[in-house]
Backbone as CSV, one residue per row, in Angstrom:
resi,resn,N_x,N_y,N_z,CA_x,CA_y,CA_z,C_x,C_y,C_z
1,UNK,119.666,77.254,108.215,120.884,77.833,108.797,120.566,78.382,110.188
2,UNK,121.227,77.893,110.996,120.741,78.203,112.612,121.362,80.001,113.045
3,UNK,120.522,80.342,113.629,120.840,82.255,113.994,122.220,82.837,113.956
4,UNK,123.021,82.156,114.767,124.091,82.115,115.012,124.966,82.321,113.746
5,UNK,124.948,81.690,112.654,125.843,81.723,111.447,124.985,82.365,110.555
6,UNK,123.905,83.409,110.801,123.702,84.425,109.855,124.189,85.441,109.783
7,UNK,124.613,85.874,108.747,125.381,86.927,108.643,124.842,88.760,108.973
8,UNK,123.361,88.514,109.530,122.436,89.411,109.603,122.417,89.887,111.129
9,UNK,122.631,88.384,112.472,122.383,88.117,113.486,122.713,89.394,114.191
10,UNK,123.936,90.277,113.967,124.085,91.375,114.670,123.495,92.609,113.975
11,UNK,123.129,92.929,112.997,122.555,94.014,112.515,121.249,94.051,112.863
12,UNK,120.464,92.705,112.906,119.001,92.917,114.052,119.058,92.787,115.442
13,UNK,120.275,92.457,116.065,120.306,92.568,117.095,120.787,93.913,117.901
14,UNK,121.244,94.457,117.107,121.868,96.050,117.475,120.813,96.948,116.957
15,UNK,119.798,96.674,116.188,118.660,97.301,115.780,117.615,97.998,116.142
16,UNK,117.390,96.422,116.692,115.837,95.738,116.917,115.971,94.381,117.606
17,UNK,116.295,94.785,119.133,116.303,93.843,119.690,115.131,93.030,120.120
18,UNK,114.047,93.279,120.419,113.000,92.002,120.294,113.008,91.139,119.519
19,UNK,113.320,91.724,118.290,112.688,91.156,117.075,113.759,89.582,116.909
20,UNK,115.013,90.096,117.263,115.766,89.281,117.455,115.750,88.186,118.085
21,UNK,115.326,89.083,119.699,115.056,87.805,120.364,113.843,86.943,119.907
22,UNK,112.901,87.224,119.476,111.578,86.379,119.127,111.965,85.403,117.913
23,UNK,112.637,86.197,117.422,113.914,84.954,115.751,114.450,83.265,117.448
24,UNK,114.777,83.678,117.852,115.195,82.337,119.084,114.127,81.514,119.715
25,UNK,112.886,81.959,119.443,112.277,80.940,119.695,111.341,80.337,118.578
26,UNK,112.240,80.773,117.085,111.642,79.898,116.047,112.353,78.469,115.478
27,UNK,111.796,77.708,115.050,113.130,76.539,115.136,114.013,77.138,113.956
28,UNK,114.703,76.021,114.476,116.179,76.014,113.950,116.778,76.731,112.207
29,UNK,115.653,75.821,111.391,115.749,75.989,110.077,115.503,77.014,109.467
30,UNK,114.516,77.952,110.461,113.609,79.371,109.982,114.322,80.547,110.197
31,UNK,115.212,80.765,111.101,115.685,81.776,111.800,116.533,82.247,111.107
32,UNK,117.101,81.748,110.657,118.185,83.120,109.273,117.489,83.618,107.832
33,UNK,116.070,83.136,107.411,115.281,83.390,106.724,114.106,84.849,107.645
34,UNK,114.031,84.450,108.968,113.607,85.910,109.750,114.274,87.039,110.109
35,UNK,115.793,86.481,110.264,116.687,87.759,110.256,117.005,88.066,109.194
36,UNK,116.759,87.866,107.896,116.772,88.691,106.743,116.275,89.089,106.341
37,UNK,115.052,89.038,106.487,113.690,89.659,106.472,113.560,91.032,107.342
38,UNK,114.422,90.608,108.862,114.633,91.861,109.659,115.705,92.856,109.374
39,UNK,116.458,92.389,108.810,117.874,92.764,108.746,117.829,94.062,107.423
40,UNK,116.281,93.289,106.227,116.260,94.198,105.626,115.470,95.783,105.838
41,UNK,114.239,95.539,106.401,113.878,96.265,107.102,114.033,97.239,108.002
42,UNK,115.442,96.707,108.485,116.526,97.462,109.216,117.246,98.609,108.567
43,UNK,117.877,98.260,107.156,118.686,98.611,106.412,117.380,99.563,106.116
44,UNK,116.153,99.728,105.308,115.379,100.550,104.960,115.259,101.224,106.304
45,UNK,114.720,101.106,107.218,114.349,102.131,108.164,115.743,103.204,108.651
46,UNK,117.127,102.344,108.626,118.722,103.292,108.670,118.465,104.297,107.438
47,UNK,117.971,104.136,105.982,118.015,105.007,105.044,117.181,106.330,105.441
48,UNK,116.023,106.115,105.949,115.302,106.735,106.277,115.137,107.943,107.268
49,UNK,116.151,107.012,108.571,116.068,107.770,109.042,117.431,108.544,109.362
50,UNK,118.445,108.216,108.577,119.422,109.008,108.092,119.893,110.176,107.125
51,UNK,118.874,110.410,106.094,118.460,111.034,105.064,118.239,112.332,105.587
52,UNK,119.461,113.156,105.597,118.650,114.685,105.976,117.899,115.350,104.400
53,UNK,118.436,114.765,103.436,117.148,115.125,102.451,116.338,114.197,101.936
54,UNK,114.895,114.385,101.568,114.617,113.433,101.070,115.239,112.684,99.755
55,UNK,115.684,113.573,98.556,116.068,113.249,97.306,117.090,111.620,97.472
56,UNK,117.633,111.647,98.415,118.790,111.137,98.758,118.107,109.573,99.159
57,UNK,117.479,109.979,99.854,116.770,108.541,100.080,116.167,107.884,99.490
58,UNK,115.114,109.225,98.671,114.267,108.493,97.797,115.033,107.422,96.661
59,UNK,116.257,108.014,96.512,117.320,107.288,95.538,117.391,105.653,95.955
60,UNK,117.994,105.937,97.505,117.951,104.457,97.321,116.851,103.663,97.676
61,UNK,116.050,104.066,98.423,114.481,103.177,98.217,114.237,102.749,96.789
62,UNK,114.846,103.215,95.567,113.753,102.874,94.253,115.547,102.308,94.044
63,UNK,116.523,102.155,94.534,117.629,101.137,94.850,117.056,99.616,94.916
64,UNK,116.442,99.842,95.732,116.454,98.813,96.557,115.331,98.163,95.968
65,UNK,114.235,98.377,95.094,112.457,98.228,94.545,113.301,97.720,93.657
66,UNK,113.955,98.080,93.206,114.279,98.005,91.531,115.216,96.315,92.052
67,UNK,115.946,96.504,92.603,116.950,94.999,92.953,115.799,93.932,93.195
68,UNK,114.998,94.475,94.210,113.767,93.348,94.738,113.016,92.729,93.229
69,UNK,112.770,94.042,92.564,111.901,93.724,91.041,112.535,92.899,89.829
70,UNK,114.150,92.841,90.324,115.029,92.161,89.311,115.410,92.771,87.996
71,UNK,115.263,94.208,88.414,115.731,95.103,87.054,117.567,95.422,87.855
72,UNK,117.926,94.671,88.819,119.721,95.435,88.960,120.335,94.204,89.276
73,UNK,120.210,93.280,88.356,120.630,91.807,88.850,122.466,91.704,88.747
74,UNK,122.899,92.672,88.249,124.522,92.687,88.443,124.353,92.625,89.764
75,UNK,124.130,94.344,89.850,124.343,94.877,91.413,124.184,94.499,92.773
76,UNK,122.771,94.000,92.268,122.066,93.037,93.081,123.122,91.614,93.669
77,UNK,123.096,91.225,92.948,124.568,89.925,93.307,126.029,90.156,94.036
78,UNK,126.378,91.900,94.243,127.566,91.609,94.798,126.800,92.636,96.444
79,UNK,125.877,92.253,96.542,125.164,92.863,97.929,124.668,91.661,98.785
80,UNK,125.602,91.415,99.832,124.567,90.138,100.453,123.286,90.034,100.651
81,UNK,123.173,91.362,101.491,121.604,91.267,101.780,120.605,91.468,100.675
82,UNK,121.194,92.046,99.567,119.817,91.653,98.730,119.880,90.534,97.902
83,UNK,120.991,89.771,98.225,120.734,87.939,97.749,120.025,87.529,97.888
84,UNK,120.200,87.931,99.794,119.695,87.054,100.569,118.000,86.962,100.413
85,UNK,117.601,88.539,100.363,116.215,88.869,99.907,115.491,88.154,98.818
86,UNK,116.214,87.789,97.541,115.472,87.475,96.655,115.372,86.174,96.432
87,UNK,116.469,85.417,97.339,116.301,84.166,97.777,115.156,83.860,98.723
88,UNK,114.994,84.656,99.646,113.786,84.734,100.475,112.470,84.759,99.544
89,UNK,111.819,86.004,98.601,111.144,86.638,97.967,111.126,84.995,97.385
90,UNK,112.033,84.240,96.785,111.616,83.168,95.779,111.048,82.140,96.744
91,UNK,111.739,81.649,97.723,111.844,80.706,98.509,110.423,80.121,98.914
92,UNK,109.785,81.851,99.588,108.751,81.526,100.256,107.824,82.744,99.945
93,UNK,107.827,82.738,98.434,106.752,83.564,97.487,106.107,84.844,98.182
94,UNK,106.986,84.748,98.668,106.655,86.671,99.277,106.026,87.219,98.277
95,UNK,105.344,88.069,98.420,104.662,89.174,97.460,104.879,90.370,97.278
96,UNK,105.370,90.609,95.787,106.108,91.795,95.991,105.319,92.926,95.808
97,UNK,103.963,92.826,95.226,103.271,94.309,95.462,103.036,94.647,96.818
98,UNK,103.256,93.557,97.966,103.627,93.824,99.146,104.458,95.280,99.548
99,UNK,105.447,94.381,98.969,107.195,95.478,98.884,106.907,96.896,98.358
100,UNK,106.061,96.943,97.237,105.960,97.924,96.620,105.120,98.568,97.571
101,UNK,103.937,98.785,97.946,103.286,99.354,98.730,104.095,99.734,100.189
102,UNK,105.195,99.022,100.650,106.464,99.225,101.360,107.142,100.706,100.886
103,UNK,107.559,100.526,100.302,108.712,101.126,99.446,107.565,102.733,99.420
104,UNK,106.073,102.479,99.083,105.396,104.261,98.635,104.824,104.096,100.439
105,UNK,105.358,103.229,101.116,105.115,104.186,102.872,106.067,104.424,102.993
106,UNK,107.128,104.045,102.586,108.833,104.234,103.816,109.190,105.727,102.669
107,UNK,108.465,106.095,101.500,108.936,107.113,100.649,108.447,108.810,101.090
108,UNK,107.143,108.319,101.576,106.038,108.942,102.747,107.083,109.552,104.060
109,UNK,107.784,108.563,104.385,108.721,108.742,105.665,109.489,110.049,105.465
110,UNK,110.117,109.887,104.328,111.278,110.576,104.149,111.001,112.510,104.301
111,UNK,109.625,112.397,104.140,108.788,114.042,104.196,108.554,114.404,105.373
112,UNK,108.083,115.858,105.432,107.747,116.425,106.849,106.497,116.474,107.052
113,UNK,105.638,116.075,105.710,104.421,115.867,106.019,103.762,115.451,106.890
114,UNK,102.265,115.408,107.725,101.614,115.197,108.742,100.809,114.388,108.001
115,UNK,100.587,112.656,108.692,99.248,112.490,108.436,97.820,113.297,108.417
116,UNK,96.943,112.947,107.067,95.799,114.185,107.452,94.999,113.357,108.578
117,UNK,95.189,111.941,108.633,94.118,112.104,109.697,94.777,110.449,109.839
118,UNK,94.287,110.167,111.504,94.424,108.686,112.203,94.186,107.850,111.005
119,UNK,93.446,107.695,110.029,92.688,106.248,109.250,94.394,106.471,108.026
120,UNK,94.781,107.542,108.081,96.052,107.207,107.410,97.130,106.921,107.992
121,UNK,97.244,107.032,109.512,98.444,106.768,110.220,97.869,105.039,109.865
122,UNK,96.810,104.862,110.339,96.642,103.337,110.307,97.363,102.451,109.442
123,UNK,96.596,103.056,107.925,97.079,102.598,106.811,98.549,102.619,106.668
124,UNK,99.590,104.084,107.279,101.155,103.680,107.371,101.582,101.972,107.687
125,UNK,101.165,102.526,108.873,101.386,101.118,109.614,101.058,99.683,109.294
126,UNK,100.231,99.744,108.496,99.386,98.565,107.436,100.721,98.273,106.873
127,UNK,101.079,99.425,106.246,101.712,98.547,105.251,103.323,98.256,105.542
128,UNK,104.381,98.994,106.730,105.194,98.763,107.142,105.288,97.613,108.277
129,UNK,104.633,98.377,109.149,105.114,96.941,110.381,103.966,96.233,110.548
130,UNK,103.407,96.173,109.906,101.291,95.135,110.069,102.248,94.194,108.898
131,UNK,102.752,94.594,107.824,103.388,94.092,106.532,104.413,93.077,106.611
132,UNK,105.208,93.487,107.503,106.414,92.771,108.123,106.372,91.698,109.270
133,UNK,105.167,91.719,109.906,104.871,90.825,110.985,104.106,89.533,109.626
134,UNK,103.387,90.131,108.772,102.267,89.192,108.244,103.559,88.392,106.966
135,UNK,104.519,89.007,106.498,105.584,87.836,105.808,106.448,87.047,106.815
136,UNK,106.817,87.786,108.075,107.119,86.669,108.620,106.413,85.373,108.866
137,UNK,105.310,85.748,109.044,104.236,84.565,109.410,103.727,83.907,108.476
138,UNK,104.253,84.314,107.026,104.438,83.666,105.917,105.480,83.039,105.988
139,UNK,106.650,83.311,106.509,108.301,82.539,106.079,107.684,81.394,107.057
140,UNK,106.868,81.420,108.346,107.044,80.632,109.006,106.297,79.274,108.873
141,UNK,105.385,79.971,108.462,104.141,78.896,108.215,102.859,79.352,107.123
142,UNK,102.882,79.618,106.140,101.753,80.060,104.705,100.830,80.127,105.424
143,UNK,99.868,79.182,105.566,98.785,78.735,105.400,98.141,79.305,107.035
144,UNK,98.906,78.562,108.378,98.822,79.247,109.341,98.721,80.891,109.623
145,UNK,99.549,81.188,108.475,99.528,82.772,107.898,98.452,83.804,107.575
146,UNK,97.834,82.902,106.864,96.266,83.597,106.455,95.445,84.144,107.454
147,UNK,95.340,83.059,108.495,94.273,82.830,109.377,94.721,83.940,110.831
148,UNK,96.175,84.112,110.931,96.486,85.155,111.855,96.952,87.050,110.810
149,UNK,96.186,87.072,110.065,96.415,88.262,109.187,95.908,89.392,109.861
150,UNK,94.452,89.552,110.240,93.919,90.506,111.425,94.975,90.912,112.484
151,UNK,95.165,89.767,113.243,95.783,89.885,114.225,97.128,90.811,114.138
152,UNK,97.993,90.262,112.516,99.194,91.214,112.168,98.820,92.724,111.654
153,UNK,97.857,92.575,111.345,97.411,93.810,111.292,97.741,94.905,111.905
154,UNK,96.180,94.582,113.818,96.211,95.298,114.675,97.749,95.511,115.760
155,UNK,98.154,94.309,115.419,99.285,94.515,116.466,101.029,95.209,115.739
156,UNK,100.626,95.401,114.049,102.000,96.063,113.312,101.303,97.576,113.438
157,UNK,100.228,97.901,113.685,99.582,99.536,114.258,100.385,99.652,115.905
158,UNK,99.835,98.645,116.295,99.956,99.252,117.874,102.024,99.244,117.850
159,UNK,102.455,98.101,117.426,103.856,98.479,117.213,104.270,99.526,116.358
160,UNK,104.115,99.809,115.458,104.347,100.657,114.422,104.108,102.660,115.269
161,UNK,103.243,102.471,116.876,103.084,103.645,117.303,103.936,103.585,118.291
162,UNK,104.112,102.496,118.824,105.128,102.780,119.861,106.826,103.252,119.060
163,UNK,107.075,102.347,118.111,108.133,103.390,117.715,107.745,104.714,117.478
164,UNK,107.094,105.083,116.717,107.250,106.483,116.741,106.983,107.193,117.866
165,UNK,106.583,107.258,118.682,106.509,107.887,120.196,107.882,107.789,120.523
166,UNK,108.822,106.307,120.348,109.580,106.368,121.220,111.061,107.170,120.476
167,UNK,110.657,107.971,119.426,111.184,108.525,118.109,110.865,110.074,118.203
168,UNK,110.128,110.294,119.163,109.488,111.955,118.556,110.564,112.949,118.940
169,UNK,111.356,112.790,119.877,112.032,113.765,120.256,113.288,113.832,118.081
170,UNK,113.846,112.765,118.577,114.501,113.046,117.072,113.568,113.305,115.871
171,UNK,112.641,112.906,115.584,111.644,113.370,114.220,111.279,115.090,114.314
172,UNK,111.234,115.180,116.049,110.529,116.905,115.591,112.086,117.490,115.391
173,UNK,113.009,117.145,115.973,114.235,118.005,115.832,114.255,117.848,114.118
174,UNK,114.151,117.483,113.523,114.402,117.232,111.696,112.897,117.776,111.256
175,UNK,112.158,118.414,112.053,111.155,119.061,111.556,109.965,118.069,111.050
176,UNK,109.969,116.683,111.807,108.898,116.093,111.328,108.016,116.067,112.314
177,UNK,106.870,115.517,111.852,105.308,115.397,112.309,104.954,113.848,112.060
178,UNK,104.793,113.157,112.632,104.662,111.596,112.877,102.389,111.664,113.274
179,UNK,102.180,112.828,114.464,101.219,112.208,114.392,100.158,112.894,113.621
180,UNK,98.792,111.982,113.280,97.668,112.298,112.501,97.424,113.962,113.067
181,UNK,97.008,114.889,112.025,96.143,115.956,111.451,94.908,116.250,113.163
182,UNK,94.191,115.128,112.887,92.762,114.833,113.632,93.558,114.617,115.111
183,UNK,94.353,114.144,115.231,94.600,114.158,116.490,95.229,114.856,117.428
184,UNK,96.201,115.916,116.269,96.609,117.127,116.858,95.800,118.075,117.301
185,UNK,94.522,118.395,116.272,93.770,119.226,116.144,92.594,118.747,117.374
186,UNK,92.739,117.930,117.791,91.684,116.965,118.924,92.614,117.661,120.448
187,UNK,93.477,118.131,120.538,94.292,118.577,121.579,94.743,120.000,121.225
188,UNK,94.522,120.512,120.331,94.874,121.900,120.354,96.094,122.597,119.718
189,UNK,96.567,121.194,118.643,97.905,121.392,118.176,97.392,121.496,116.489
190,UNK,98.243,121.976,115.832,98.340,121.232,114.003,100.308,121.035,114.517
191,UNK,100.585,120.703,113.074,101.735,120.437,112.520,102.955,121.172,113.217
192,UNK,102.922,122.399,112.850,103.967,123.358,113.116,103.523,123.783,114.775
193,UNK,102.641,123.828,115.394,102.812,123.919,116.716,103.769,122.648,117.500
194,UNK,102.933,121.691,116.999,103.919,120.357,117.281,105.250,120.410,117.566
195,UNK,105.491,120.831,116.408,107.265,120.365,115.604,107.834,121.754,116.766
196,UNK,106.847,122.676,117.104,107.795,124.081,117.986,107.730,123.646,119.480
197,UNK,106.201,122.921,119.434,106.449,122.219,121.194,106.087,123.122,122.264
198,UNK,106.002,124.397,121.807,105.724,125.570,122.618,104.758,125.118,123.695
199,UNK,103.440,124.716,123.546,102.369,125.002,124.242,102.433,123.619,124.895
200,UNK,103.112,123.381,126.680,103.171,122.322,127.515,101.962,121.586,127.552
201,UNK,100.906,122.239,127.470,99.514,121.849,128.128,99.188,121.232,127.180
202,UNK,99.115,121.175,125.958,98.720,120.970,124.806,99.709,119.811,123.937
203,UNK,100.591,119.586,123.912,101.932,118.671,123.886,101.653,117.742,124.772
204,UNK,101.339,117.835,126.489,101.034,116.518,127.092,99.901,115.899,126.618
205,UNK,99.115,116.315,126.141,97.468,115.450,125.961,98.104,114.744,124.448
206,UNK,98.777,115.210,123.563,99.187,114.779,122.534,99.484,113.495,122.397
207,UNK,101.209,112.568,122.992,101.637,112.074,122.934,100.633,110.722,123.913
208,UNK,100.263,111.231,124.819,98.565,110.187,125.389,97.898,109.495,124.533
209,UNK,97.205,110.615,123.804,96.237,110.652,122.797,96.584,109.706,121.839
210,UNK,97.957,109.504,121.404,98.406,109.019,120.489,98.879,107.533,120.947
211,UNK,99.409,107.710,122.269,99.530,106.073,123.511,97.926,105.293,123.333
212,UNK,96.972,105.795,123.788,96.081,105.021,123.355,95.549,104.696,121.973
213,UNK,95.431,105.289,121.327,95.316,104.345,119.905,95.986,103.457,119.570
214,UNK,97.638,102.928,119.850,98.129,101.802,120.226,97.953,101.263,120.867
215,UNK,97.322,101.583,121.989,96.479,100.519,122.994,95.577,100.211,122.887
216,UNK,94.585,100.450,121.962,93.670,100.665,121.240,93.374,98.955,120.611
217,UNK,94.407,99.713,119.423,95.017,98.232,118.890,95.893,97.160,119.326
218,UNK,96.161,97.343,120.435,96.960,96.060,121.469,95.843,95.443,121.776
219,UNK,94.854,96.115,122.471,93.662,95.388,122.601,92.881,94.742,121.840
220,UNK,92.996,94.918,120.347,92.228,94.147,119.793,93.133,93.102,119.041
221,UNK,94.741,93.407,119.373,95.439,92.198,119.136,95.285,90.967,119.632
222,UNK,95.365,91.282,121.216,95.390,90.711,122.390,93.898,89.690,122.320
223,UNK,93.081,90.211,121.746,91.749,89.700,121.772,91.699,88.532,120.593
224,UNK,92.911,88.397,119.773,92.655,87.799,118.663,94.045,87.009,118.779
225,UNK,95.005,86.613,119.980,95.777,85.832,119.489,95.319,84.263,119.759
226,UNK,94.024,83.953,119.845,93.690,82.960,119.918,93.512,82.364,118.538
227,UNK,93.778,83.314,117.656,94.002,82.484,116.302,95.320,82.719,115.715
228,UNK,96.032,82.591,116.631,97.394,82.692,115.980,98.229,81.234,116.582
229,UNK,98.349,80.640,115.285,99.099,78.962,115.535,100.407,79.276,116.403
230,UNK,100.654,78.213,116.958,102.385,78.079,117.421,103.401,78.340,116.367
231,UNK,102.863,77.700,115.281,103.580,77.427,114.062,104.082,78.951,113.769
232,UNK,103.464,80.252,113.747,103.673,81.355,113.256,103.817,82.322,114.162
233,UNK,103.720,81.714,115.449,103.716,82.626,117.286,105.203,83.726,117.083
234,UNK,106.462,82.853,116.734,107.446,84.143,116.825,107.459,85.015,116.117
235,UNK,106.397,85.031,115.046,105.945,86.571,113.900,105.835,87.219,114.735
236,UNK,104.709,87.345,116.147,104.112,88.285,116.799,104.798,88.811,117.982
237,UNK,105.838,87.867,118.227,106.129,88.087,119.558,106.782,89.331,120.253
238,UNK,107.410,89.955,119.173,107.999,91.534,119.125,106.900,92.840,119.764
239,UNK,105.341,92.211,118.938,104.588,93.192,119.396,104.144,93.633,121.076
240,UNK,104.415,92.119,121.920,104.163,92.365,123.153,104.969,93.333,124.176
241,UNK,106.092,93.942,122.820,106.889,95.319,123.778,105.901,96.079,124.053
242,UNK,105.305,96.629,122.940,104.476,97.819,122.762,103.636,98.497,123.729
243,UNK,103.131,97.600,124.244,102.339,98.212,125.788,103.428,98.826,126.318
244,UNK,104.475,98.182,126.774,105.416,98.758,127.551,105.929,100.128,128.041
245,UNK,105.975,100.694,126.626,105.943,102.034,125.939,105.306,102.859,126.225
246,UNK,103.638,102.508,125.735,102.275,103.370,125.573,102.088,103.121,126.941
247,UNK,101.898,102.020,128.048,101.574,102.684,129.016,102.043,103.336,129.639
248,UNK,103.118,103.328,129.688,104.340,104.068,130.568,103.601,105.807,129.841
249,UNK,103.585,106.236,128.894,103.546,107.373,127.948,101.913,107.838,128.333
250,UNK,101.084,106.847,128.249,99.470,107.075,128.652,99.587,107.405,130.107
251,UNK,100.450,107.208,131.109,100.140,107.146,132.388,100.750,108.668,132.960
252,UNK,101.659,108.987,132.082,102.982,109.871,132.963,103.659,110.662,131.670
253,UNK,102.692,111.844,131.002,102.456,111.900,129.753,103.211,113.328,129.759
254,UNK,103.681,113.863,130.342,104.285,115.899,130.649,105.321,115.515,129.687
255,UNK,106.362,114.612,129.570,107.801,114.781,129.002,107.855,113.821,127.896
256,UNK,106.797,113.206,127.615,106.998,112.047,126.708,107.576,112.879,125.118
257,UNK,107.017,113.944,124.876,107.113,114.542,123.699,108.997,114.735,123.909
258,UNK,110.073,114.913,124.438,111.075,115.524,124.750,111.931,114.114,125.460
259,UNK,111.300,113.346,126.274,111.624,112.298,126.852,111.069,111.444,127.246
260,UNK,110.491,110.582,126.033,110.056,108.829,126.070,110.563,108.150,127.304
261,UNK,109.779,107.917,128.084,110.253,106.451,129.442,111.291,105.251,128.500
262,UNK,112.316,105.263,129.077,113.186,104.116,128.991,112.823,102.591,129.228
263,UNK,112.716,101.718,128.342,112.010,100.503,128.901,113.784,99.549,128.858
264,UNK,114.015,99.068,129.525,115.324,98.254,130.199,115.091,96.768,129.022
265,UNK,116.041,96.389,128.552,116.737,95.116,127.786,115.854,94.140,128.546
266,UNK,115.941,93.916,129.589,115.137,93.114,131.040,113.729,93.074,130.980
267,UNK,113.293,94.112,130.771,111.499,94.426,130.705,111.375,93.813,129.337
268,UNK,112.005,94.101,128.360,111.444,93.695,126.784,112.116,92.136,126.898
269,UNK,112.982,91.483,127.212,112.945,90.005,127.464,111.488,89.316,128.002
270,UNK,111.938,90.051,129.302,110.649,89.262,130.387,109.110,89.464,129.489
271,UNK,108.803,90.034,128.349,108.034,90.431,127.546,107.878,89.520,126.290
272,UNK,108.766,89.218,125.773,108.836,88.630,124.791,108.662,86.835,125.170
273,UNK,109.571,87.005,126.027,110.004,85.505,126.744,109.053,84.957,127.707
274,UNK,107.962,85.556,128.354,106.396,85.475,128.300,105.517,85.209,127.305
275,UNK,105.552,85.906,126.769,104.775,85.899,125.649,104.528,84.645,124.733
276,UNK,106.105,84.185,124.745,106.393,82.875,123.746,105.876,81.658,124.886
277,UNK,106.514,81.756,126.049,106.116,80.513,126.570,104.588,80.053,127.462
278,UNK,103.684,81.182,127.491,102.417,80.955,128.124,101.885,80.854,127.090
């Protein structure tokens, strides 16, 4: 089914616009099988980050586990998008302890908790957007799939930080803490200094600190897309925003905590649309 007549096409495009655009340079047949894949992901990350309590969310996350697991197969049937999902999930043998390990990070989300330390922010990111790059590159191509898994790895970390940077001003207003324990405490912050913002001097080295470890892992993306086939290239292509972000944030770091640099519709094209054709 070509992009255009999915019924998903505007909910990832009003989303998550890279992601969208990188769905256009997959052929024809694949692309409404990637926007449902995005589209769901979408729908989980809206729960999430709409939820002024957790209870509320947690509800429908184990909603949504339970439809994927085939314990709400009424319910399940009069919801497009989770048709569409388990048509996907069958289609192209997605793995659902995948999902599940999904479902206990995005449940993680819903708290004000602080990572205790970077090797668990990692692991977030493992399993949300490292997770979501590595089934696309399953819908696209299996086997090609395997062999670029590293690569989805490092580059669903380095994406997985640029959203949240480009997120902190709304997460601390709801009283959350996005970055690692070790890295606050590496600049002079914990948790609750964070979330108050008080101390300028100490807040700029923060949101840096936290720009390079996504650059970190851009770099060792970047170093490894030489094993990533054509066949499975528009899995990744979303991640080449991410610099965009972190350097802008690594370079010019006083307001990032309060006000993330704006990256223009234009910059994340010319990004993506690079990316695909060199």
């Amino acid at each position: 089914m070509p992009a255009a007549t999915s019924p998903f096409s505007d909910a990832v495009r009003s989303h998550d616009w890279p992601r969208y655009l990188a769905t256009q340079f997959a052929p024809e047949h694949k692309r409404a099988d990637l926007l449902t894949l995005y589209a769901f992901d979408a729908e989980i990350d809206r729960i999430c980050q709409k939820a002024s309590d957790p209870l509320p969310g947690e509800i429908r996350l184990q909603w949504w586990r339970e439809v994927l697991q085939g314990e709400r197969v009424d319910e399940g049937k009069s919801h497009p998008l989770a048709v569409a999902m388990l048509d996907l999930i069958h289609a192209h043998r997605l793995p659902l302890d995948a999902f599940d390990r999904y479902f206990e990070a995005q449940t993680f989300a819903l708290y004000h908790d602080a990572f205790p330390d970077t090797v668990a922010l990692e692991a977030w990111c493992g399993e949300t957007s490292s997770a979501f790059i590595q089934m696309a590159a399953v819908t696209l191509d299996p086997e090609a799939a395997k062999i670029a898994a590293e690569a989805a790895g490092h580059g669903g970390v380095a994406l997985a930080i640029s959203h949240i940077l480009s997120r902190l001003p709304q997460t601390r207003a709801r009283g959350q803490c996005w970055l690692p324990a070790d890295l606050l405490s590496a600049c002079g912050l914990d948790r609750e200094s964070f979330v108050a913002g008080d101390d300028a001097v100490a807040m700029a080295r923060a949101s840096p600190a936290m720009a390079e470890l996504g650059l970190e892992h851009f770099a060792k993306f970047k170093a490894l897309t030489t094993h990533i086939a054509k066949s499975v290239k528009p899995a990744f292509l979303p991640v080449f925003v991410a610099p965009l972000l972190l350097q802008r944030i690594a370079a010019d770091p006083a307001n990032a905590h309060q006000t993330p640099p704006a990256i223009s519709q234009l910059r994340k094209f010319a990004a993506v649309a690079f990316a695909a054709i060199r």
